[in-house]
Structure formats: C-alpha cells, structure tokens
PyMOL CGO cylinders between C-alpha atoms (Angstrom):
from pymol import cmd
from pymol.cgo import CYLINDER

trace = [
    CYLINDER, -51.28, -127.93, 18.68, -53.23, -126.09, 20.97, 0.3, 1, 1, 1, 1, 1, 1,
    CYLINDER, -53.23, -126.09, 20.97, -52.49, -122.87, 22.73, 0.3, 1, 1, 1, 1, 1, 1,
    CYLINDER, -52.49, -122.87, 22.73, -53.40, -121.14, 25.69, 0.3, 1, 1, 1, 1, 1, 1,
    CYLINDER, -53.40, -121.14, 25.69, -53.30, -117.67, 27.17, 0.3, 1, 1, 1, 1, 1, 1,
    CYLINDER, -53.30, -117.67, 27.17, -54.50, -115.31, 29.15, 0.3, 1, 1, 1, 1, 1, 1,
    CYLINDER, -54.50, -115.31, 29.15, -54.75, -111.42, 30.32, 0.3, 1, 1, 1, 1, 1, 1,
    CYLINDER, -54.75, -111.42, 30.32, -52.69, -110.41, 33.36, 0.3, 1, 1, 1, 1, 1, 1,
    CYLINDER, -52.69, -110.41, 33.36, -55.48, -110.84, 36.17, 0.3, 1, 1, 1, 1, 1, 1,
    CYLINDER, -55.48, -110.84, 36.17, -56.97, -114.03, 34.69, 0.3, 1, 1, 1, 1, 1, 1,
    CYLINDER, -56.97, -114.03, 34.69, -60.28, -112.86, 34.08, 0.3, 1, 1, 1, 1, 1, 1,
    CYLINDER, -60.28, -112.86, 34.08, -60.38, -113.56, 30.19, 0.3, 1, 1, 1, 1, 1, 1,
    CYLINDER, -60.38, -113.56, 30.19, -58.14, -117.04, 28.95, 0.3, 1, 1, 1, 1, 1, 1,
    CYLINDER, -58.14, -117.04, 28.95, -58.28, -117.65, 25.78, 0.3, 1, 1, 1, 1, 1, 1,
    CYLINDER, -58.28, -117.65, 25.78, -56.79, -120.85, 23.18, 0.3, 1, 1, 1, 1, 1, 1,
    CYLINDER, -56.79, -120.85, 23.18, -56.35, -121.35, 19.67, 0.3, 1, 1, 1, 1, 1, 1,
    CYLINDER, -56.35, -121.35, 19.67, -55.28, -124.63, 17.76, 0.3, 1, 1, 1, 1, 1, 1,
    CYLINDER, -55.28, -124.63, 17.76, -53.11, -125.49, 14.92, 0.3, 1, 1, 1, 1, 1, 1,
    CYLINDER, -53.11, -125.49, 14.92, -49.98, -123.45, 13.83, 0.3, 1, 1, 1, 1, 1, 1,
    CYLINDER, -49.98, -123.45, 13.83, -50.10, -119.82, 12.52, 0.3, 1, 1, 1, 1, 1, 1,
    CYLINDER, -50.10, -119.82, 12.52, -50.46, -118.65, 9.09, 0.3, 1, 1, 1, 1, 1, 1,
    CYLINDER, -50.46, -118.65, 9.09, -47.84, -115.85, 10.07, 0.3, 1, 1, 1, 1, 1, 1,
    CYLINDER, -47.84, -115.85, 10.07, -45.94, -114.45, 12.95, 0.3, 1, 1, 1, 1, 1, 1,
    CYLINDER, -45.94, -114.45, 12.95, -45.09, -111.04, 13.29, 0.3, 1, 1, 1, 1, 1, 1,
    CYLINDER, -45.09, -111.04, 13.29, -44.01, -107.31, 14.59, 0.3, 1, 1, 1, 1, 1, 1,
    CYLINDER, -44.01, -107.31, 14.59, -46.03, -104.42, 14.12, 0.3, 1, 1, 1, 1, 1, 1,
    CYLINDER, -46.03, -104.42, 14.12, -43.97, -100.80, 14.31, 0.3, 1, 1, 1, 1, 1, 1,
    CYLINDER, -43.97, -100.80, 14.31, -47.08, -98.65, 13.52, 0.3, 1, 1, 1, 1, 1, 1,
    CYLINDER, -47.08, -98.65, 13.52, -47.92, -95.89, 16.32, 0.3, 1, 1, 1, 1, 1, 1,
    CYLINDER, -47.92, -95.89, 16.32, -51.68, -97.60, 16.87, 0.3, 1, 1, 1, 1, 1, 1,
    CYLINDER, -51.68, -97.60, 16.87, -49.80, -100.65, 17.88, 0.3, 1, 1, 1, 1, 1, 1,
    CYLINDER, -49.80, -100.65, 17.88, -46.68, -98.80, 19.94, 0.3, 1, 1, 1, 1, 1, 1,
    CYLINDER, -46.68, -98.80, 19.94, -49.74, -97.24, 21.87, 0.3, 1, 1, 1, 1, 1, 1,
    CYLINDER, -49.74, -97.24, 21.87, -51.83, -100.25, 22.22, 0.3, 1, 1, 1, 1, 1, 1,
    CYLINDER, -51.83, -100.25, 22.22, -48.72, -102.14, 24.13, 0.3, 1, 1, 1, 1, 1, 1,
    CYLINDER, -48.72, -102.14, 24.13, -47.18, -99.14, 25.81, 0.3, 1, 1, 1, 1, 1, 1,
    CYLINDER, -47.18, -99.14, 25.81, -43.88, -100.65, 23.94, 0.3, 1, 1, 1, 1, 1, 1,
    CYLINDER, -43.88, -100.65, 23.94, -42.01, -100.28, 20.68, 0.3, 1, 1, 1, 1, 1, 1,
    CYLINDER, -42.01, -100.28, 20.68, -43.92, -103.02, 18.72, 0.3, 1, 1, 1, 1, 1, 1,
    CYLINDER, -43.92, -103.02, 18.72, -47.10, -105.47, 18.29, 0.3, 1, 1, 1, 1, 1, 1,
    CYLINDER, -47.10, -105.47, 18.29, -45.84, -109.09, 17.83, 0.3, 1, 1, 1, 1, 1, 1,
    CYLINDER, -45.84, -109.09, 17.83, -48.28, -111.17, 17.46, 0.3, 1, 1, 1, 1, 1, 1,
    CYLINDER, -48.28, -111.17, 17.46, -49.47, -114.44, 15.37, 0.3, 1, 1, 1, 1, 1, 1,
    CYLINDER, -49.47, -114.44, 15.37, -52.32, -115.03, 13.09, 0.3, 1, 1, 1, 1, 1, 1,
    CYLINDER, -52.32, -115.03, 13.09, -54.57, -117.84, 13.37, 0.3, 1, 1, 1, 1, 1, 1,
    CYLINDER, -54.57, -117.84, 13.37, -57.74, -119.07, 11.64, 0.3, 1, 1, 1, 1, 1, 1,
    CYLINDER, -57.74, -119.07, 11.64, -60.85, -117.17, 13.66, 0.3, 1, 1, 1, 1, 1, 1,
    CYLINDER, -60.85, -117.17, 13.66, -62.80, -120.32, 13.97, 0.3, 1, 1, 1, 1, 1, 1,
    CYLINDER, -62.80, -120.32, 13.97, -59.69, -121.62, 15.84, 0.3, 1, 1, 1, 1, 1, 1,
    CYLINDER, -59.69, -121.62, 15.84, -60.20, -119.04, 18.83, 0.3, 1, 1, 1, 1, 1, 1,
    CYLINDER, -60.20, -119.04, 18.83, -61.71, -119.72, 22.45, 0.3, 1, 1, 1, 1, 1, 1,
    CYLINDER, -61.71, -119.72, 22.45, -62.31, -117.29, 24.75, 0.3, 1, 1, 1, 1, 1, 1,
    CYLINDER, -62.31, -117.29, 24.75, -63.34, -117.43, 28.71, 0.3, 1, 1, 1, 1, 1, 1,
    CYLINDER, -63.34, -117.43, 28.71, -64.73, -114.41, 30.01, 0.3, 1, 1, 1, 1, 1, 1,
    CYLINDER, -64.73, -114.41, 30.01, -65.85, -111.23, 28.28, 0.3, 1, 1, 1, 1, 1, 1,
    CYLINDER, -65.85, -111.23, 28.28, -63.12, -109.04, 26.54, 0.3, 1, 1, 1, 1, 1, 1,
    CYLINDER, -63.12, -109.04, 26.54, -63.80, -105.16, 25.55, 0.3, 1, 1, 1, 1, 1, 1,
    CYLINDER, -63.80, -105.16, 25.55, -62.95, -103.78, 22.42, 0.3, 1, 1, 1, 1, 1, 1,
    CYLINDER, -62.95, -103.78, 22.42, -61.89, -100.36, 20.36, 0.3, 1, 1, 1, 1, 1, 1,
    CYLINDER, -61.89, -100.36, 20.36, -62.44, -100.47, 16.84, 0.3, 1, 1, 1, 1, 1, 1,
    CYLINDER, -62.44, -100.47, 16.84, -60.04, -98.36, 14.56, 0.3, 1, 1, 1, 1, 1, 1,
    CYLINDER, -60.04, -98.36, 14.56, -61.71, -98.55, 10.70, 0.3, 1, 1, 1, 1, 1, 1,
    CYLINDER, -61.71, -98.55, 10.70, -62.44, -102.21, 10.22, 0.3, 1, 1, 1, 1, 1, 1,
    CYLINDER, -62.44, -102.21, 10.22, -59.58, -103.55, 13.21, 0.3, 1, 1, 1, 1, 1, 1,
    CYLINDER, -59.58, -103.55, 13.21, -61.30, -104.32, 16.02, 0.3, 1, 1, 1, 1, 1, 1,
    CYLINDER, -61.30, -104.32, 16.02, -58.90, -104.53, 19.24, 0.3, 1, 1, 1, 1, 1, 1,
    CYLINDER, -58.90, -104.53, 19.24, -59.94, -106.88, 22.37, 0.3, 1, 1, 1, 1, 1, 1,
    CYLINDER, -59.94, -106.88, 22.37, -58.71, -106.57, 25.45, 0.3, 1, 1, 1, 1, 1, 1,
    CYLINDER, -58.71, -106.57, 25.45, -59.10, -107.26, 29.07, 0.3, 1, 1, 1, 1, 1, 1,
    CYLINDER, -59.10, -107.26, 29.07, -61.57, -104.54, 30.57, 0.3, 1, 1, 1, 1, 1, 1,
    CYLINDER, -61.57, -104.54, 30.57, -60.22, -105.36, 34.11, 0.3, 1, 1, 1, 1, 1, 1,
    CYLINDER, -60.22, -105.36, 34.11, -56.19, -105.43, 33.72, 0.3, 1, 1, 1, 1, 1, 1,
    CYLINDER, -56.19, -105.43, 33.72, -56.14, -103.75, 30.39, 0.3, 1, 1, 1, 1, 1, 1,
    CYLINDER, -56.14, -103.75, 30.39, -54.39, -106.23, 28.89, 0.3, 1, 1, 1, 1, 1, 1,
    CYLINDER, -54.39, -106.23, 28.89, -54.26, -106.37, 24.56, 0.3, 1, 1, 1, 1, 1, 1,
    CYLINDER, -54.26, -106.37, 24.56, -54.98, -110.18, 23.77, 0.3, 1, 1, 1, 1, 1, 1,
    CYLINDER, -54.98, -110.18, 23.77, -56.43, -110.42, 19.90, 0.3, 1, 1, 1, 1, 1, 1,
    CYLINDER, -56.43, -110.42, 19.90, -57.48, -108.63, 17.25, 0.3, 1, 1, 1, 1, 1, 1,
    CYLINDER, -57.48, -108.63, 17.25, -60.14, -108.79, 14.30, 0.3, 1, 1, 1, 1, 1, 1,
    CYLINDER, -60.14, -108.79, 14.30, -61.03, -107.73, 11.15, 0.3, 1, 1, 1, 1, 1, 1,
    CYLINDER, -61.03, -107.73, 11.15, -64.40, -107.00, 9.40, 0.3, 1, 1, 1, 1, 1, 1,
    CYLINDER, -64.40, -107.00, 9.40, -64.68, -110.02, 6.62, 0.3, 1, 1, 1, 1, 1, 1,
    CYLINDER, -64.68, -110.02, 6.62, -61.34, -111.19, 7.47, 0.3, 1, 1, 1, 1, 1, 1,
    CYLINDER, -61.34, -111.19, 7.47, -61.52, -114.91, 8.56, 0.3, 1, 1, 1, 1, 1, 1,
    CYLINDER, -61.52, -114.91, 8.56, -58.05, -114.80, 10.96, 0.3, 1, 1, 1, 1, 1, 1,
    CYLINDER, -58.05, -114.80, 10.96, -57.61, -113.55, 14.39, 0.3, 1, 1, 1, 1, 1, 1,
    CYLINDER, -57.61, -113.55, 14.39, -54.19, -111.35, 15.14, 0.3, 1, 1, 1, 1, 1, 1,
    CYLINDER, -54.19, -111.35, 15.14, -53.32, -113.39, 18.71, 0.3, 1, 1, 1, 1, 1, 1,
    CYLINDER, -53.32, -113.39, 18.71, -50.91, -111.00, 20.77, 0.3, 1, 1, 1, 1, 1, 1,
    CYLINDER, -50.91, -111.00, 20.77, -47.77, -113.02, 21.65, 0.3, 1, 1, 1, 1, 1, 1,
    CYLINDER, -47.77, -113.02, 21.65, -47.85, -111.60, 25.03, 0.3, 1, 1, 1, 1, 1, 1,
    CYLINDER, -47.85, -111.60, 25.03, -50.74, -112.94, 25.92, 0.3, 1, 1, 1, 1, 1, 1,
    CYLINDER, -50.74, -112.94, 25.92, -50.14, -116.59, 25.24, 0.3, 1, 1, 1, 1, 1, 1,
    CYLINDER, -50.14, -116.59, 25.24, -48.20, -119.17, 27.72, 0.3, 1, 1, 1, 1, 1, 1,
    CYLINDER, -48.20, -119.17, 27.72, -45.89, -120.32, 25.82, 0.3, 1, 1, 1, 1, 1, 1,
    CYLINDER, -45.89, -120.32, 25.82, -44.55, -118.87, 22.34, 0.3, 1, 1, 1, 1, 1, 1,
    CYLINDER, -44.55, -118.87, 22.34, -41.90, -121.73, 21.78, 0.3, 1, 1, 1, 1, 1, 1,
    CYLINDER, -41.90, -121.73, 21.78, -41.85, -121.58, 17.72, 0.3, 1, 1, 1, 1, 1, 1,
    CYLINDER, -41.85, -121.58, 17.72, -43.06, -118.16, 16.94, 0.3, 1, 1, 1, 1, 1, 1,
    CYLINDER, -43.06, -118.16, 16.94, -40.27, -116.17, 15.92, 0.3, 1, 1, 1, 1, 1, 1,
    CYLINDER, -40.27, -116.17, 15.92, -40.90, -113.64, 13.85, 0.3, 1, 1, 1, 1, 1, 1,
    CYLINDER, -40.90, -113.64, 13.85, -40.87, -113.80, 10.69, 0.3, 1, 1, 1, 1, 1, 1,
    CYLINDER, -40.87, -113.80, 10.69, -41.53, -110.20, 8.85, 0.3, 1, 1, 1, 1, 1, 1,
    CYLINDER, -41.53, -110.20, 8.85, -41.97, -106.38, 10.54, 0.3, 1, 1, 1, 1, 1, 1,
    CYLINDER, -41.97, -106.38, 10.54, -44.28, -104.05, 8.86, 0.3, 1, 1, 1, 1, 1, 1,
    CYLINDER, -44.28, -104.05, 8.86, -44.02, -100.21, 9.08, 0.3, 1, 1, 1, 1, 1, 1,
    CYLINDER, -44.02, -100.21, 9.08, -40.25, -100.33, 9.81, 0.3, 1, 1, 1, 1, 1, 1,
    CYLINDER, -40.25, -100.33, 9.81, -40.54, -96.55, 9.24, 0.3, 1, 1, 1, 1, 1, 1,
    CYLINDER, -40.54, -96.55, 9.24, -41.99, -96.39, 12.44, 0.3, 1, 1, 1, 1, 1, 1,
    CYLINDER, -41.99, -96.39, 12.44, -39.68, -98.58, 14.30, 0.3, 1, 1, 1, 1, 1, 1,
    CYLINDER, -39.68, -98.58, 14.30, -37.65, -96.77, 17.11, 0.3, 1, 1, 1, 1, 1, 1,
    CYLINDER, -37.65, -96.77, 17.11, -34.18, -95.85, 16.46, 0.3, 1, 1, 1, 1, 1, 1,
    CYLINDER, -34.18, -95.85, 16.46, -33.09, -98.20, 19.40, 0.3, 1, 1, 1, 1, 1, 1,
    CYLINDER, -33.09, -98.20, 19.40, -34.71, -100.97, 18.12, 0.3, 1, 1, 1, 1, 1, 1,
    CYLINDER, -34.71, -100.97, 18.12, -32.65, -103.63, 16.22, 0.3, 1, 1, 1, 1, 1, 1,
    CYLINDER, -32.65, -103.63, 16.22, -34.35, -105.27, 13.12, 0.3, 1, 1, 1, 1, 1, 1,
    CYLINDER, -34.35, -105.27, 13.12, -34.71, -109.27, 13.41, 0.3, 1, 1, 1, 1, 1, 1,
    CYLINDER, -34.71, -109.27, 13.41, -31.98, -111.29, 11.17, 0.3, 1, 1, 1, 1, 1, 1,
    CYLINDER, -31.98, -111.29, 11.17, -33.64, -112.81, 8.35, 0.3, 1, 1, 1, 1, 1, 1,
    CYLINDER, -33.64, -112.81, 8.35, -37.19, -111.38, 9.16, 0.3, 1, 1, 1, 1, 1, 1,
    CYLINDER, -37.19, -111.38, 9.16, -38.53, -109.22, 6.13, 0.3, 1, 1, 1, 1, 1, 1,
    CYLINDER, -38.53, -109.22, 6.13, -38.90, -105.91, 6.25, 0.3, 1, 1, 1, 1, 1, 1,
    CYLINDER, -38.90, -105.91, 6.25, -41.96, -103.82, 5.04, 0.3, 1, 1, 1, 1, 1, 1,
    CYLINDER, -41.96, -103.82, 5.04, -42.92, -100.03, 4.62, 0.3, 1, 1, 1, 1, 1, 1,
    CYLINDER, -42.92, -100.03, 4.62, -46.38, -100.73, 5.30, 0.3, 1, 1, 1, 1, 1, 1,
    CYLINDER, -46.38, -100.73, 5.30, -48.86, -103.82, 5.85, 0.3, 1, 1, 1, 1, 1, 1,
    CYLINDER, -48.86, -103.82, 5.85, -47.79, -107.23, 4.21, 0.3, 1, 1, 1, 1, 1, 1,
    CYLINDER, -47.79, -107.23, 4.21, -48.19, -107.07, 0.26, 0.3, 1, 1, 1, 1, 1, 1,
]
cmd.load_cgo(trace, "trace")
C-alpha cells in the first residue's frame, strides 16, 4: 500500500509504502508542543520507504530529528540517528483508514481531559 500526504500549503508531499510496524500516541510535552494539541499520533514506517517533494526544515532534540514544513509550519515525520524507521505524523497523511492506535506512551503526561483508547496499551515512558 502506498500512502500519501502532505503539509497544509502543499509545498512539501510526501509517501511511504507498505503497512506500519506500529501506530501510535505520544503524551510527552516535546510532542504536545510540537502539535499545539494534547498528543503526537503518528505511524512508523521503514525509512527507505519515505518520499518526499520539496524541502522540509528540521529541529533536532538529542538524536530525534523533527521535519516540518518551513512555510505552513506543519510537523510531517520524524527521525532518529541509527534508527532505520521514520515516525510519519498521522496528520499529515490523506487518508489514515487502518491506523488506529495501538499503544500511548508517557500517559503521565496525558491531559486530564483526555480519554485513554480501549484496548490500546498504556506506557510510562517510550515503548519497552
């Protein structure tokens, strides 16, 4: 399967192929501030899966670093240092039929209004 996306003025588009390794909701503050919202979600793919159209900026936090759109400001992926996946935000991408969530990591973090996801696990930290 192949799936596209794209930031909110069209100047980067990106697609990946085949299905994700994971899909998930990040509660950590870096995340709450990198959306503006109470959570990441996004979906991991292999890195050698990843296309991208146009040029993306990036902040690098440690070994994470963060692309977005340096027009609209827009979060679309995420990399690590020796890490051969790509974090794909779920916002970004046309159409998310399939990826429901499937764990939450630092549910410390997670905002009192915000309802955990039936049958997704739920984590302290990052994924064991």
């Amino acid at each position: 399967m192949i799936r596209t996306g794209r930031c909110n003025c069209g100047a980067v588009r990106l697609t990946v192929e085949g299905e994700p390794s994971e899909v998930g909701l990040c509660h950590c503050r870096t995340c709450q501030r990198e959306t503006g919202g109470p959570y990441m979600a996004y979906a991991v793919f292999g890195r050698d899966t990843l296309r991208v159209e146009g040029e993306t900026a990036s902040w690098i936090e440690t070994t994470d670093h963060r692309h977005f759109c340096p027009v609209c400001g827009a979060p679309l992926f995420a990399t690590m240092d020796g890490d051969p996946t790509v974090e794909v935000r779920l916002g970004c991408l046309d159409d998310t039929g399939g990826l429901d969530p499937k764990f939450e990591i630092w549910v410390g973090r997670r905002l009192p209004w915000v309802a955990p996801i039936p049958g997704a696990s739920q984590h302290e930290g990052n994924l064991p």
